[in-house]
N, C-alpha and C positions, 0 to 999 in steps of 0.2 A: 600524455597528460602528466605535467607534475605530481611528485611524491605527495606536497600538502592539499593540492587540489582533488586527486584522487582520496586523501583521507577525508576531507571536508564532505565528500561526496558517499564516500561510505557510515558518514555517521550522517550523513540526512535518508541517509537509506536504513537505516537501524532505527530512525526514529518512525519513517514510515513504514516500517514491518508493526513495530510496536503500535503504530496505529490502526493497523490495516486488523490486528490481531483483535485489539480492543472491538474493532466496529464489528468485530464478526461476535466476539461475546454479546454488546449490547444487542446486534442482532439477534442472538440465540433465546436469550433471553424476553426481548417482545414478544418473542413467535410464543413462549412459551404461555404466559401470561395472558395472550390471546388478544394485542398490540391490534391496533388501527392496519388495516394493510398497505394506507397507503403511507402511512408514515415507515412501516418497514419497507418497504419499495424505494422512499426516498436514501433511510438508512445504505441500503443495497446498493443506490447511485453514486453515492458519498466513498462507500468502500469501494465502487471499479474504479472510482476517479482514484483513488491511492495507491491502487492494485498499478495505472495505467502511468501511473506516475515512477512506483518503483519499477516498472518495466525500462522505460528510458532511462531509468540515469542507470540500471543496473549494466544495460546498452552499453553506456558510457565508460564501466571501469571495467568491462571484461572485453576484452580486444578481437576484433573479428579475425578469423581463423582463412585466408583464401588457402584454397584446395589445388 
């Protein structure tokens, strides 16, 4: 992978940590206040989709290792 393409790639992975982080506050915080459960369940769905997102590209700029 190109230098700039690999960097492009790791500031969309910084921005989705940064998100994945927040949605775990706002989740923290529902639960707290005593939130609808199904709207924190949706919350929950929201954060694996970002979680499943930073897993691929993380895929993408660490290089697999054959044995």
């Amino acid at each position: 992978m190109p230098d700039q393409d690999q960097a492009d790639v790791r500031l969309i992975v910084a921005r989705l940590r940064q998100e994945h982080e927040d949605f775990d506050a706002a989740i923290n915080a529902m639960i707290e206040v005593g939130c609808d459960q199904l709207r924190v369940q949706r919350m929950k769905k929201k954060k694996l989709v970002i979680k499943d997102k930073l897993t691929k590209l993380e895929d993408q700029i660490i290089p697999d290792i054959t044995a």
